[in-house]
N, C-alpha and C positions, 0 to 999 in steps of 0.2 A: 245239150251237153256237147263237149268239145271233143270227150272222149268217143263219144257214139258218130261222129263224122270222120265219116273213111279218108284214108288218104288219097285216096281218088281224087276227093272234092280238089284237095288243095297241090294235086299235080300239074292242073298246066297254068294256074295262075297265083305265082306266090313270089316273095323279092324278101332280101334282110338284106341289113344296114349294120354294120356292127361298127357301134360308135365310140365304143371305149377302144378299139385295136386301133383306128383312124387318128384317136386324140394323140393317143401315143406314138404314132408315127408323125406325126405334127409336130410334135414336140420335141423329137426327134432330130426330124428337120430343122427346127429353129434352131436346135443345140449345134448342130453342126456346121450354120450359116451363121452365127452370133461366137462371140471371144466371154471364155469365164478368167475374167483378170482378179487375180488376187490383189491387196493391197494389204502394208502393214503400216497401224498408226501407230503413231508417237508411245503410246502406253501399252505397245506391246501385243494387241488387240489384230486380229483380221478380217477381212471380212471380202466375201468375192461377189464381184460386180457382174454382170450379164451385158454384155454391151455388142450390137452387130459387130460382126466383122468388117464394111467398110466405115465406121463411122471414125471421125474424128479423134484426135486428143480431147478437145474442149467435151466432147460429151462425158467421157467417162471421167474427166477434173469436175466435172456438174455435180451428176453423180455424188462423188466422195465428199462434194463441199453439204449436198444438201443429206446425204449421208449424217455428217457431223452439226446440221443448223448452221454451220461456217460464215459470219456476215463479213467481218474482215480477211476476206480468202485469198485475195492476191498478195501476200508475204506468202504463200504455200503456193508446192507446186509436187510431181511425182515424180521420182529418181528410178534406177533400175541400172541394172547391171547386164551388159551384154554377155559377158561371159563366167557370169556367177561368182564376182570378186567380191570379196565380203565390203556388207556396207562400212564395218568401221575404219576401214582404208581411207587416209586422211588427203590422199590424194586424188584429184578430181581425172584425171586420166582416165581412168574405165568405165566412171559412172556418166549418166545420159539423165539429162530433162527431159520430161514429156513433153514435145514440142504439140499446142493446143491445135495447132492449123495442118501438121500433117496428120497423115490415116494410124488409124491404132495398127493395121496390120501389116505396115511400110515399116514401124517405130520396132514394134514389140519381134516381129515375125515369128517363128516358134521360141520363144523367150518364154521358160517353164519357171523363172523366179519371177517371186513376189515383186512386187513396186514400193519402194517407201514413198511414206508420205512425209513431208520435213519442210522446213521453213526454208525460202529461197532465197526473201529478201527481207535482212536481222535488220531490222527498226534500231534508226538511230538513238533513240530514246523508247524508255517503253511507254511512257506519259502520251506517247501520239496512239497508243492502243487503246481507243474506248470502251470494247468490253472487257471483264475478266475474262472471259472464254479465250478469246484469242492472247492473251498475257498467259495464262495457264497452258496453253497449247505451246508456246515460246519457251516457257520455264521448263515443260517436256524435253522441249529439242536441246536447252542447253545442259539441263542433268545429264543427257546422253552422250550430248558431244562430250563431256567432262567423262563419264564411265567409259568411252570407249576410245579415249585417250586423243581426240578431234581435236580438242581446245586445251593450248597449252597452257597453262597460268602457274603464278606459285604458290607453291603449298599452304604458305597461309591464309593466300584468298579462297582456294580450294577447300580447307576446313572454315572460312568467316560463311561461302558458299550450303556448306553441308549444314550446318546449325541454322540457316533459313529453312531449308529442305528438314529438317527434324520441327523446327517450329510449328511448320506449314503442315507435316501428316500426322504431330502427337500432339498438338496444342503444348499450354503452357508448363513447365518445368513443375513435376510434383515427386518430392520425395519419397511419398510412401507409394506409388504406382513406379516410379522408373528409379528401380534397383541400381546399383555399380556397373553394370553390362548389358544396361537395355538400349544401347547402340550395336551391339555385335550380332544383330541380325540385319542389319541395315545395311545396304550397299552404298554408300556415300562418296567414296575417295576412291581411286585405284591403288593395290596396295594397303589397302585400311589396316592401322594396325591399331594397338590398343592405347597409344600414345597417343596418336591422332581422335580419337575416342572418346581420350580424357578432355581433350582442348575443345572440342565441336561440345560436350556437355556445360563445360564451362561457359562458351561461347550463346548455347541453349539456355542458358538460366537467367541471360539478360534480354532474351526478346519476349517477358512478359507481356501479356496483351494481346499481341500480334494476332490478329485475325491470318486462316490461310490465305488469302488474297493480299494481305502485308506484310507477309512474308517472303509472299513470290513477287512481289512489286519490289521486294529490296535487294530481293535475291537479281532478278533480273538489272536494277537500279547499279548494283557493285559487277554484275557481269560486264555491262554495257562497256568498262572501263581499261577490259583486257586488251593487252594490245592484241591478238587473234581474236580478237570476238568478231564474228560477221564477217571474217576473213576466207575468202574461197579460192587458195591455193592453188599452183600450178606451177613447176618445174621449170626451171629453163637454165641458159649460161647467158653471162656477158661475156665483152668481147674476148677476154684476160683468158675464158676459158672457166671462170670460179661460177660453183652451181649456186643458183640462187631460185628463188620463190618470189613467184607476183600474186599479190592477194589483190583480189576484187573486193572494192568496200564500196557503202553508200558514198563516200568520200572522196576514192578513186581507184587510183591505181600506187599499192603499196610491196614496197622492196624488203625481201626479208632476206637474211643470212643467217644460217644456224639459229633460227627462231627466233634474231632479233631483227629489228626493221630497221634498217637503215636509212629510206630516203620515201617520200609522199608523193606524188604525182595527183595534184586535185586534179577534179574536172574542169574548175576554172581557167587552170592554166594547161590544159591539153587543147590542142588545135584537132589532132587526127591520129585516129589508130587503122591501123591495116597491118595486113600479114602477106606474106609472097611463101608457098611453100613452106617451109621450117622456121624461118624467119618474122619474128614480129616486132614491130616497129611504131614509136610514142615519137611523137612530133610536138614540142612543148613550143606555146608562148615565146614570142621575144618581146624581154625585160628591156624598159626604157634605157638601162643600161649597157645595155647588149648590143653587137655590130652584125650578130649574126642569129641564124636559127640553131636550134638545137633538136634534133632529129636522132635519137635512140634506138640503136638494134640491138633485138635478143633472139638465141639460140632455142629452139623449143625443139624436142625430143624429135617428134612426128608432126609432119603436116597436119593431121587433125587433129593432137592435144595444140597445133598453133590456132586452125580454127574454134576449138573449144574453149580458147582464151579470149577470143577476137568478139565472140557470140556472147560471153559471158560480161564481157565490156559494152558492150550492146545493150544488153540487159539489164544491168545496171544503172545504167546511166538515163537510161528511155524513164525507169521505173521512178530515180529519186531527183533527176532534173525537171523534168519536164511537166508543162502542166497535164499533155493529151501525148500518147502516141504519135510519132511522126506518119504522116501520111506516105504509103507506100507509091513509088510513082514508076511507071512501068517504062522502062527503054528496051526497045527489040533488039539493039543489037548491044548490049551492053554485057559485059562480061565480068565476072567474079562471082561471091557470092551475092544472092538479092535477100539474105534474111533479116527481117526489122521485128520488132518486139510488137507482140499482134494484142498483151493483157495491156490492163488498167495499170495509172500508176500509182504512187502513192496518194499525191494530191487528190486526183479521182475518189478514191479509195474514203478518203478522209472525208470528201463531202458529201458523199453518197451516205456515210456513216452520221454524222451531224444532223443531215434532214430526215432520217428517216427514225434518228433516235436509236437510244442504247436499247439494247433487248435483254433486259433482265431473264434470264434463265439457270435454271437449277443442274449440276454435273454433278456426276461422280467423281472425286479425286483419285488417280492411281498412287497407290503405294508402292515405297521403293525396291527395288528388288531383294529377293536376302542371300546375305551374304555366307557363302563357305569360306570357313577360317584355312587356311592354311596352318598346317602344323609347326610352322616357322617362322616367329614373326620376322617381317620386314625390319631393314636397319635403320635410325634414325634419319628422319629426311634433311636434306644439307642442301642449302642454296648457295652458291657458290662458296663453300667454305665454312657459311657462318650456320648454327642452326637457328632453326625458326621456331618461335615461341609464338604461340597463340595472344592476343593482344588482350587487353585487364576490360574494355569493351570496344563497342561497334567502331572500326575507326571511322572517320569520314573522308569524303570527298579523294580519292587517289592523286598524287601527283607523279602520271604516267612520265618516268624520265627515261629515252631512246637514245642507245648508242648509236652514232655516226661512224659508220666510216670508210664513209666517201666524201667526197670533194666538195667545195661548195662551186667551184665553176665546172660551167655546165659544157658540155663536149659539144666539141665545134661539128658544125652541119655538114652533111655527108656532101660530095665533089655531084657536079650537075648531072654525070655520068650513072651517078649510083643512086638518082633520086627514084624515089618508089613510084607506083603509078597506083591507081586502083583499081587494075586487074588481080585476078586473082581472088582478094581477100577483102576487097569493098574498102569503107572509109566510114568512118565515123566523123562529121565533121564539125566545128564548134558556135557553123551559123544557126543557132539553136534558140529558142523562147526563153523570153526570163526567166529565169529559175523562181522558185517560191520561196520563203523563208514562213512555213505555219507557226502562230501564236500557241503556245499552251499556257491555259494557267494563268493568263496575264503576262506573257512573257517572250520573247522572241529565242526559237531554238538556236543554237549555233547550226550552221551549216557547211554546206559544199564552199563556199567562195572565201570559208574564213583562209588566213595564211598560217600553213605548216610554221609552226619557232623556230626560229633560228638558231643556228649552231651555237654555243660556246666555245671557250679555250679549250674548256676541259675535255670535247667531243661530247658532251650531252644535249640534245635537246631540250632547250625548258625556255618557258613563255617568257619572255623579256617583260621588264618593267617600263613604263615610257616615263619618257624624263616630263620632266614639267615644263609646257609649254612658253610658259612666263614665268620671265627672273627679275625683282629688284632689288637693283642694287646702288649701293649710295655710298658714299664718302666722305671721310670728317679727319679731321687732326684730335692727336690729344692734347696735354698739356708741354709737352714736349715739342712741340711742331710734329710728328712724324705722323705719318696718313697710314687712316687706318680704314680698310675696307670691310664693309658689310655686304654678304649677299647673302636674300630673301631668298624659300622659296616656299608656295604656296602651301595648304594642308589640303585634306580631302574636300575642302567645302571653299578651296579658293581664298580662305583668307592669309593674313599675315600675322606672325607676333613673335616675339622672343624675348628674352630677359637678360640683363646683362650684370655681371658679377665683379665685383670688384671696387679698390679706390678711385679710378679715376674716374673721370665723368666723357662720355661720350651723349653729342648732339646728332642726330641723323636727319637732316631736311626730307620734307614731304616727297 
């Protein structure tokens, strides 16, 4: 018995190990040597990651992708605020990307906010999204930007928008389940009043059918269409001194004024962007027209919302030109910045998706937030004057028309004195791999190298029609001797015909 052996026995040879106080100091340990990074997704959801402290961005972007099964992950990426400025701040100024190739604890350093997760790079079309997952995660980011006043559009696309979003979380329109006011818990519109309520029900009783997945494919389908859609703003002046906005698109480089856009900078016709200090600077193409270069400066706030623009043109561009990442190439003594876009890009993206096949998977759909009424309603919404009536159904197709107004000749090239160099703020340059143009559907997307429309009289953009290549024309007298001209011009299938009226008789030779 254990109890009948003296403590004698067990005084000069005896040892404990206490393994539960070790574990825990162990634990301890790693807690202290490892970063608990919060993250908040798209539906509102968080959830905290365990990641060392010297590890990477790319680990903890790993992480939240396989987090979510994410197979289409490079359109996402993770935002964060250095000094706790609310995400829905539509300006890109204080918020920071998770750069994947530095250290989480170089990026974050004691940063006690959360990280959003949100789409980086908005897909020209949503049709190049092959799973629903990643469509659903997009239709997340744009309800948001739309609720937190990100995305500007007008109000009648904003309620054609909200009756997809009702289609998509209550199915089809049933009268004896959805009362006169089964909208007004529903967060839809900014401002929702009960007027807008009416129109989005309205609007809701013609998307019969609609599966949730076809309704967030239309919904996304009539976003696509905004002129802000996928637009990633930033601050600056021209030379006059008037504040203006450059938005980063798959497209290029776009000029806003008072939320309208003025003038397109594709990528096809950009030669090179750099920045020197405050200043950033577009170097456009010369037009076979042209005797000179045209070389653009803009005014940006601070040196680094100039490099925040410079990086974010970078990015862009790497993502929806290119087929692969440019290879990084190391100069010792070279000066500026060395940052190059280190993810996949689109292309990549897309074939990696193809060969490995769609992945059918099962989600939960979040529901929209609900809404507190205001004890006042809002006053009718008024677009420039006129008010907006909800349309009798779905319209189609938008015909986005853009005021001008700026010039169509392009400003003459800066004196040899003032030419930039790329010190400083590097170069983006346009000796670059062909671009791709991917098929969906049987069909070839529009792209990066299409040409911005040309002005009109009237200061609006809109697509010119082209004339008809081939004209004939023939010639005959009448009965009078006087000659009388006919000119042909083709129909859509190239042929010829016309009818002619009247007493006298006209001959037209072959």
């Amino acid at each position: 018995m254990i109890e009948s052996v003296s403590k004698r026995a067990f005084s000069g040879s005896s040892g404990t190990y206490n393994v539960h106080a070790l574990e825990l100091a162990a634990a301890r340990e790693r807690k202290l040597k490892g970063l608990n990074v919060t993250v908040r997704f798209l539906d509102d959801t968080e959830h905290v990651f365990h990641v060392e402290k010297r590890a990477k961005g790319a680990v903890l972007l790993e992480h939240v992708y396989q987090h979510l099964e994410l197979v289409e992950k490079d359109y996402f990426g993770l935002q964060f605020s250095e000094n706790g400025c609310p995400h829905g701040n539509r300006s890109s100024e204080w918020m920071r990307w998770l750069d994947p190739s530095k250290s989480l604890k170089k990026q974050l350093g004691n940063c006690q906010y959360p990280l959003h997760f949100r789409v980086k790079f908005y897909v020209s079309d949503p049709s190049k999204l092959l799973e629903e997952y990643t469509r659903y995660q997009f239709y997340l980011q744009l309800r948001k930007d739309i609720l937190e006043e990100r995305l500007v559009l007008p109000a009648s696309t904003s309620i054609l928008l909200a009756s997809y979003t009702v289609q998509s979380e209550l199915g089809d329109y049933n009268p004896e389940e959805h009362g006169p006011d089964y909208l007004s818990h529903m967060q839809l519109i900014p401002g929702q009043t009960e007027e807008m309520e009416r129109k989005i029900c309205e609007l809701h009783k013609l998307h019969k059918g609609q599966l949730p997945a076809d309704a967030e494919f239309n919904f996304l389908d009539h976003a696509k269409r905004i002129e802000m859609y996928g637009v990633d703003l930033h601050r600056a002046k021209d030379n006059a001194g008037k504040e203006i906005q450059l938005g980063v698109t798959h497209l290029g480089l776009v000029v806003f004024q008072n939320n309208i856009r003025i003038t397109v900078f594709s990528w096809s016709k950009i030669i090179k962007i750099s920045f020197k200090r405050k200043q950033f600077f577009i170097q456009l193409r010369r037009e076979p027209s042209e005797s000179y270069d045209t070389l653009l400066g803009l005014n940006m706030e601070t040196y680094r919302s100039s490099k925040t623009l410079w990086k974010s043109c970078v990015e862009h561009h790497t993502f929806f030109r290119l087929h692969s990442p440019r290879v990084k190439r190391r100069f010792p003594l070279s000066l500026g910045s060395k940052f190059t876009y280190s993810g996949r890009t689109e292309f990549q993206t897309m074939s990696e998706v193809r060969q490995r096949g769609i992945l059918e998977r099962k989600f939960v759909r979040s529901p929209s937030k609900q809404l507190i009424k205001q004890p006042t309603p809002a006053p009718p919404i008024e677009d420039k004057g006129k008010f907006l009536t909800a349309p009798a159904r779905p319209p189609g197709p938008y015909a986005n028309k853009v005021t001008s107004l700026g010039t169509k000749e392009p400003k003459k090239a800066w004196t040899e004195d003032s030419r930039i160099s790329d010190d400083d703020g590097g170069f983006l340059e346009r000796t670059l791999e062909t671009p791709y143009s991917p098929g969906v559907a049987g069909r070839v997307m529009s792209y990066a190298d299409d040409e911005p429309p040309s002005p009109t009289l009237n200061g609006l953009y809109d697509i010119a029609t082209s004339a008809p290549s081939t004209v004939n024309q023939s010639q005959s007298t009448d009965s009078n001797g006087n000659v009388v001209t006919v000119v042909l011009h083709p129909d859509g299938e190239g042929k010829y015909g016309f009818s002619v009226k009247g007493q006298t008789s006209l001959v037209v030779p072959a």
